[in-house]
C-alpha positions in Angstrom: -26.8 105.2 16.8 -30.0 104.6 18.4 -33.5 104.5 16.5 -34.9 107.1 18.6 -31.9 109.9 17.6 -33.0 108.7 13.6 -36.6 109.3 13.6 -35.9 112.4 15.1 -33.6 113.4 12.8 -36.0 112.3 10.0 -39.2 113.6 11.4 -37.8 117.2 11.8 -36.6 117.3 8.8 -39.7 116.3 7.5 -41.8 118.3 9.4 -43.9 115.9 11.4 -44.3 116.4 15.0 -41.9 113.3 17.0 -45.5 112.2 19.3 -46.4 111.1 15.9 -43.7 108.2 15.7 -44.7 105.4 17.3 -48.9 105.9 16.8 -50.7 103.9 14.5 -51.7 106.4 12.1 -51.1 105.5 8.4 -50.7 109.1 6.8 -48.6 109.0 3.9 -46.4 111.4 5.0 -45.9 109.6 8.8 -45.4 106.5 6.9 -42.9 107.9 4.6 -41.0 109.1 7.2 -41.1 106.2 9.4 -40.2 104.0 6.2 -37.3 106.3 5.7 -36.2 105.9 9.3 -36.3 101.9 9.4 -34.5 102.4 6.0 -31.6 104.6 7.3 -31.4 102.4 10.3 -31.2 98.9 8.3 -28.4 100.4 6.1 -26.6 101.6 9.2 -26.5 98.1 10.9 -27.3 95.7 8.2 -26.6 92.6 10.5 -29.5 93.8 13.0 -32.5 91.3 12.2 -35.4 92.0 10.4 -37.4 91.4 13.6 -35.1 93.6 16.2 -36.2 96.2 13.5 -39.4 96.0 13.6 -39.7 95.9 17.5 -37.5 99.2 17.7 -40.3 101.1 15.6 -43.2 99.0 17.5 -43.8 97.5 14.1 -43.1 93.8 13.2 -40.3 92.5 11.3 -42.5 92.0 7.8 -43.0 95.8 7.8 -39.5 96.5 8.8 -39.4 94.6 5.6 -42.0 96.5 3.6 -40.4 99.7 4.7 -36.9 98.5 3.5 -38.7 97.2 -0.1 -40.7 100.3 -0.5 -37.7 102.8 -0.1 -35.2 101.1 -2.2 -37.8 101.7 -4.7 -38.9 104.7 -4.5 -34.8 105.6 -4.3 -34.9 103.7 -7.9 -37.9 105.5 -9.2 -37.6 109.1 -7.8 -34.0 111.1 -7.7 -35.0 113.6 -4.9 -35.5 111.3 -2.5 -32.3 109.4 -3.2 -30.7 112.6 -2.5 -33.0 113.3 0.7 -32.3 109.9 1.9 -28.5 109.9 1.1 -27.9 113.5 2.6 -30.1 112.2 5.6 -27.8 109.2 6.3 -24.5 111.1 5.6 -25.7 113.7 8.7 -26.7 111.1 10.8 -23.0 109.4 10.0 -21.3 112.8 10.9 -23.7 113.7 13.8 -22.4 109.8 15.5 -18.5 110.4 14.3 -18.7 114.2 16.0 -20.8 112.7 19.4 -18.1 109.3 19.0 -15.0 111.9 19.4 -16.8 114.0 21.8 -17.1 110.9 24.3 -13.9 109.6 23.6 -12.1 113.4 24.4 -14.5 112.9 27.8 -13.0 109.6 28.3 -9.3 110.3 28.0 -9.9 113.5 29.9 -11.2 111.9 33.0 -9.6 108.9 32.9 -6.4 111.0 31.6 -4.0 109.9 34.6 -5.3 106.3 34.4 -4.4 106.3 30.7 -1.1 107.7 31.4 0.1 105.5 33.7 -1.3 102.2 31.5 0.3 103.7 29.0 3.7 104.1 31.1 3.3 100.5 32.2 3.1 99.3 28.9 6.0 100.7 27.5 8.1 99.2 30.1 6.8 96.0 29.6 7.9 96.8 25.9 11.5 97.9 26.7 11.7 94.8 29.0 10.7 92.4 26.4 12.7 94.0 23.8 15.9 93.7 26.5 15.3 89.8 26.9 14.7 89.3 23.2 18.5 90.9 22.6 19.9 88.8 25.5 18.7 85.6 23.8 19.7 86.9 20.6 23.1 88.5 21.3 22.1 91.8 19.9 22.4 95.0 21.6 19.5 96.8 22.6 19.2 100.4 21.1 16.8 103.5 22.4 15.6 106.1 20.2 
């Protein structure tokens, strides 16, 4: 999932216009919700550096780092938005699973022939191993 479909998600959901992501105005509340992007997005992919971070919120990786810090504590310190932040993350898990088997349906429709046939290929290759394997090993070879 891309950073650009989280602060989205975020920002609407905290009611700050989406031209407002990537400016340098330090309002709490842009900053919150920028914070809680980065946040969401280091929790998603935790092996993504702290300076690819940064660069994807046109910030640098020590306030990817900040942001990261600041949230955890506030999650700590203050219920609601562990519960904001959780239920943020678990939407943004199902909207990626629902758009994941939404492409993959695509995929094996148009490519449903193609599949088929690989398929079919491969399953002779199967039955033609399988007959070797019982030739070398005097066993019969039985279809279900």
């Amino acid at each position: 999932m891309d950073y650009e479909t989280i602060c989205k998600y975020v920002f609407a959901n905290e009611g700050i216009p989406w031209e407002l992501h990537d400016t340098k105005k330090r309002d709490r509340e842009l900053v919150t919700a920028r914070q809680i992007s980065i946040y969401i997005r280091y929790t998603l992919y935790p092996d993504e550096t702290w300076l690819i971070l940064g660069q994807m919120f046109s910030r640098d990786h020590s306030t990817a780092m900040h942001a990261v810090k600041n949230i955890k504590d506030l999650m700590f310190s203050n219920c609601e938005i562990r519960q904001k932040i959780f239920s943020y993350t678990e939407a943004l898990k199902q909207q990626a699973k629902s758009l994941e088997e939404t492409e993959m349906k695509a995929l094996i429709a148009a490519k449903d022939g193609e599949t088929l046939k690989a398929l079919l290929t491969t399953i002779d290759k199967m039955e033609l191993v399988a007959k070797i394997y019982c030739e070398i090993t005097n066993n019969k070879l039985v279809k279900v």
